[in-house]
C-alpha positions in Angstrom: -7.4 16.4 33.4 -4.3 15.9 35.7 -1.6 13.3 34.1 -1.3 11.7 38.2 -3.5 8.8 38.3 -6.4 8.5 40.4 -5.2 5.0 42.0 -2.2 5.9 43.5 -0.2 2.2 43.1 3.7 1.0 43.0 3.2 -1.1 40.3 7.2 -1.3 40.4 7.8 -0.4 36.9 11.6 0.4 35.9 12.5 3.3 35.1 14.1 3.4 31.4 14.0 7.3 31.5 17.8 7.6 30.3 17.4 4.1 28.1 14.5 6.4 26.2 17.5 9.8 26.3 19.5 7.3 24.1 16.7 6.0 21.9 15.6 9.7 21.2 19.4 10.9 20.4 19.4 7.6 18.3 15.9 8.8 16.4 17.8 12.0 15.8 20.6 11.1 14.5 18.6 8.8 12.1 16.5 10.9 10.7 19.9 13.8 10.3 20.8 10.2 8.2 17.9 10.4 6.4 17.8 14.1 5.4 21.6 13.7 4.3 19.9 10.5 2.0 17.3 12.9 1.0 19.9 15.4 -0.2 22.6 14.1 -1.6 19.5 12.2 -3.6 21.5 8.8 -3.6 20.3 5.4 -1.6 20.6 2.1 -3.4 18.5 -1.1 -2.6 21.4 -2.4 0.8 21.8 0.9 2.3 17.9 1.1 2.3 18.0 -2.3 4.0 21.0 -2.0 6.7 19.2 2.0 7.6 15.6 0.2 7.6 17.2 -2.7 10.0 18.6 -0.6 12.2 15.3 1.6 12.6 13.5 -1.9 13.9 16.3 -2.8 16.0 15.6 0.3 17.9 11.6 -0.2 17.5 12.5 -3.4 18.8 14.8 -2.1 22.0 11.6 0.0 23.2 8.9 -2.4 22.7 11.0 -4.5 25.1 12.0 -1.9 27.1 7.4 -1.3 27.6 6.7 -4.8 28.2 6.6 -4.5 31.9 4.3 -1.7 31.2 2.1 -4.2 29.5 2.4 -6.3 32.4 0.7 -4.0 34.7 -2.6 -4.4 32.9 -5.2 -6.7 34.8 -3.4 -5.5 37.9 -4.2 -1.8 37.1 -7.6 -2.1 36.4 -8.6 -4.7 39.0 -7.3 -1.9 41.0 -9.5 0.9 39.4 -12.4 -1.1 39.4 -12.3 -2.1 42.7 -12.2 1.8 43.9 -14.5 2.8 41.8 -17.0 -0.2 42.2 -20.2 2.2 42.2 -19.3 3.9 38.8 -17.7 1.2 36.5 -17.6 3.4 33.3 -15.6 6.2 35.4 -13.5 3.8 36.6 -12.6 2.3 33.4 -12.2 5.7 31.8 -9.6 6.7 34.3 -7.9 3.3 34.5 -7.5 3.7 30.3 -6.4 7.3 30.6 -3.6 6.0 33.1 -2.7 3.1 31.5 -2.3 5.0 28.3 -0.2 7.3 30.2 2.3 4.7 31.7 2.6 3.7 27.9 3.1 7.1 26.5 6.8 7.4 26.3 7.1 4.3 25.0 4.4 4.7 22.0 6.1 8.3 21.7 9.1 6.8 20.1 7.5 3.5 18.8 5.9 6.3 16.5 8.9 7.8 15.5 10.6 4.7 14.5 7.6 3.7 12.4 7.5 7.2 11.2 11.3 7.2 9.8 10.4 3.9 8.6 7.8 5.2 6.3 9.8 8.4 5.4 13.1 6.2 4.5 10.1 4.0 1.9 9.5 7.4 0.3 12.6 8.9 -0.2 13.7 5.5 -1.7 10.8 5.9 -4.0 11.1 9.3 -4.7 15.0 8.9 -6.1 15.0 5.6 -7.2 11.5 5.7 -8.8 10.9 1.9 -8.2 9.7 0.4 -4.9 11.6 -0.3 -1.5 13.3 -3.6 -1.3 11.2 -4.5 1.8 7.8 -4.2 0.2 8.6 -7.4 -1.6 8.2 -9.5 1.1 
């Protein structure tokens, strides 16, 4: 299927195209971080902290930088249902496969953060043989 949408709309969304260049050269350099951790085979329980804080701060910038995406919702599909009024399930189909696509760069790097999240928990584990500080909470 084509990634255009079948209700062609300005739903006036910003584009945060070179806000999301900066997050990805950010995830990069994170996870060169983390490799260099995973190495040198050294992280005690404040460098797991400060690294793991500045992982959500940037999980944090994106999920605000996709709020106006969530916005969009009801708007969005009152639109698709409205043009397809005479096949409902189509309509919603293609109204989720849009939607899904207005929030895929976003959920693109929302993964990656929570993915370095969970590989920084591991390598703490694996060298230090004793849970992450964060799993006490």
């Amino acid at each position: 299927m084509s990634s255009e949408p079948c209700v062609i709309h300005d739903y006036n969304l910003p584009d945060n195209s070179e806000q999301l260049k900066k997050v990805e050269v950010l995830i990069n350099k994170y996870k060169k971080r983390l490799k260099l951790i995973q190495t040198q085979r050294i992280i005690d329980d404040k460098t797991h902290t400060e690294f793991y804080e500045d992982i959500i701060k940037v999980l944090d910038y994106v999920g605000r930088l996709s709020m106006p995406a969530f916005d969009i919702r009801d708007e969005m599909e009152a639109m698709y249902t409205k043009a397809f009024i005479n096949s409902p399930e189509l309509g919603k189909k293609l109204f989720l496969d849009h939607y899904e696509n207005v929030h895929h760069p976003y959920n693109l790097y929302k993964n990656r953060c929570f993915k370095l999240l969970e590989d920084l928990d591991a390598v703490y584990y694996k060298i230090n043989k004793k849970r992450p500080p964060n799993w006490n909470v």
